[in-house]
C-alpha positions as CSV (number, residue, x, y, z in Angstrom):
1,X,23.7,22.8,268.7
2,X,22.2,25.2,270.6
3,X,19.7,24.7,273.8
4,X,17.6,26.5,275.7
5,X,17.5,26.2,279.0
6,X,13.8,27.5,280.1
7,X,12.4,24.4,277.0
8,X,14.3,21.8,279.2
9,X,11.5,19.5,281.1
10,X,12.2,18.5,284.6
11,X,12.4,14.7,283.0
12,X,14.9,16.0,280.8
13,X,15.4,15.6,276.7
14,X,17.1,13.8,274.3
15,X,18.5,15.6,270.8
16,X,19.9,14.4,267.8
17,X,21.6,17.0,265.5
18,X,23.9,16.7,262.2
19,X,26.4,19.1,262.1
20,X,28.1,20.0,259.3
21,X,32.0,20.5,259.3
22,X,31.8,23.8,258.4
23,X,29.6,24.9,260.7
24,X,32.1,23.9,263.5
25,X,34.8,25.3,261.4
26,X,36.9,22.5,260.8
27,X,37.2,22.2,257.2
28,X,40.9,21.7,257.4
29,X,43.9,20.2,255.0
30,X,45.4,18.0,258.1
31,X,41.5,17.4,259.4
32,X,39.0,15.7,256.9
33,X,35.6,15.2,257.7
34,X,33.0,14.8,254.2
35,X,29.8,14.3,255.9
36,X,28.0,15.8,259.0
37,X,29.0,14.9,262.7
38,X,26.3,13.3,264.3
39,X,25.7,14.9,267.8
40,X,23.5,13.0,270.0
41,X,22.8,14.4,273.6
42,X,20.9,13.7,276.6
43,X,20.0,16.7,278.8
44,X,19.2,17.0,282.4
45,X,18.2,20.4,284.8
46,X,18.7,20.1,288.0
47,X,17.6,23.8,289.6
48,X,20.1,25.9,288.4
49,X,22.9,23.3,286.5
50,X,22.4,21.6,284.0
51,X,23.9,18.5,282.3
52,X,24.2,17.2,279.0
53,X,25.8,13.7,278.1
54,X,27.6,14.1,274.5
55,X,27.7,11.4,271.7
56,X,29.9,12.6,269.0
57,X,29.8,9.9,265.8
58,X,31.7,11.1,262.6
59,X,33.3,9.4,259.4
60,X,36.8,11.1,259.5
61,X,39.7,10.5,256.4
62,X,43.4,11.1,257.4
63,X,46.7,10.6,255.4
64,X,48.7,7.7,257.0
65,X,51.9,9.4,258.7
66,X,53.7,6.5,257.5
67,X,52.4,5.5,253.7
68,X,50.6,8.8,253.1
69,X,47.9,6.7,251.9
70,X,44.5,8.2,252.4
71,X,42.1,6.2,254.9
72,X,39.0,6.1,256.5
73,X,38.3,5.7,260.3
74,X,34.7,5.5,262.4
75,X,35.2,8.6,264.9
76,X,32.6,8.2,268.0
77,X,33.1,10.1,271.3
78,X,31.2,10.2,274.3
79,X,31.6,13.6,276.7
80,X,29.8,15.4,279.3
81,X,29.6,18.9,279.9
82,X,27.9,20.9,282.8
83,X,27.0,24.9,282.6
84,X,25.3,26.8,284.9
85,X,22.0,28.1,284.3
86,X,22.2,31.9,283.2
87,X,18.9,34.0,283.7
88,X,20.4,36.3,281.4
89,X,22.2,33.9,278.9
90,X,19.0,31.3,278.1
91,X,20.7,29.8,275.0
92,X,23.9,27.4,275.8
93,X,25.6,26.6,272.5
94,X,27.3,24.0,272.4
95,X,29.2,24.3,269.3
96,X,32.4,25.5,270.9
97,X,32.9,22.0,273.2
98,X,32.1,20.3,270.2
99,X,34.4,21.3,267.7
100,X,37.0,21.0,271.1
101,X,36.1,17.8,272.0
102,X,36.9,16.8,267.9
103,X,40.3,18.1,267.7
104,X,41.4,16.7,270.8
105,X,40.3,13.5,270.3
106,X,41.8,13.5,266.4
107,X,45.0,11.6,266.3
108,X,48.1,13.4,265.9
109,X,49.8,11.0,264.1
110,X,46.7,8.7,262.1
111,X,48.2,5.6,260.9
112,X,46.2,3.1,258.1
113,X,47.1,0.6,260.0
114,X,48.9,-0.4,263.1
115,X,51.6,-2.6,261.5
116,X,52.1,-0.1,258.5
117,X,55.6,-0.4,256.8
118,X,55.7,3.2,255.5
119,X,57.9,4.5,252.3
120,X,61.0,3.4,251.0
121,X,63.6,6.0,252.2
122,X,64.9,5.7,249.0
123,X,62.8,5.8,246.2
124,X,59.3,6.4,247.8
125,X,57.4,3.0,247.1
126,X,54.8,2.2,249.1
127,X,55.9,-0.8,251.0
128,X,52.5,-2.0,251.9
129,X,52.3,-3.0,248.0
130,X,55.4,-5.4,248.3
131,X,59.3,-4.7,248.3
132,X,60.7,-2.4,246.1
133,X,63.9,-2.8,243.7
134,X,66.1,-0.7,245.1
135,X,69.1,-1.4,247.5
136,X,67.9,-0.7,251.1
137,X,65.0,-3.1,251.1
């Protein structure tokens, strides 16, 4: 998303923007994201600084740490960023913060769910499914 800082009205603007994951390069094995980020922002220019509130709304797919299950989780972020109004630089992109502001905020280790039992050390049954027949369930 890129904006340009002499188009900005002294009441401000409002953007909405899909963004596909490749655009922000991060079309990843660990990170899966099939459809575009939505990227809504609010921007404000106050002589020379400008402001722009960030809502970042995504549908993001992760294996379980535990299971290794695939899943599905509702990804929404809300951010602010400030920049400084650059005679010489009119365009701010905001692509850079963006893609940040998604890795940062994806969980290290995603689980399916909070009270997920995991794998059998043993034979590698999903013990979400029910018990398993070996001896150290």
């Amino acid at each position: 998303m890129k904006i340009d800082t002499n188009r900005i009205p002294l009441e401000g603007v409002a953007l909405e923007e899909k963004i596909s994951p490749a655009a922000l390069d991060l079309e990843t094995e660990m990170m899966k994201l099939r459809d575009p980020i939505t990227v809504r922002a609010d921007i404000s220019k106050i002589t020379n600084a400008i402001t722009v509130n960030l809502t970042l709304e995504a549908l993001m797919y992760a294996n379980c740490s535990r299971c290794m299950s695939e899943f599905h989780f509702d990804f929404k972020e809300n951010m602010r960023l400030n920049y400084q109004v650059d005679k010489s630089e009119p365009v701010i992109d905001l692509d850079p913060d963006i893609r940040e502001e998604i890795i940062l905020a994806y969980p290290i280790k995603p689980l399916c769910k909070t009270d997920c039992k995991g794998l059998c050390a043993k034979c590698g049954k999903n013990l979400n499914e029910g018990g398993c027949s070996c001896a150290i369930t």
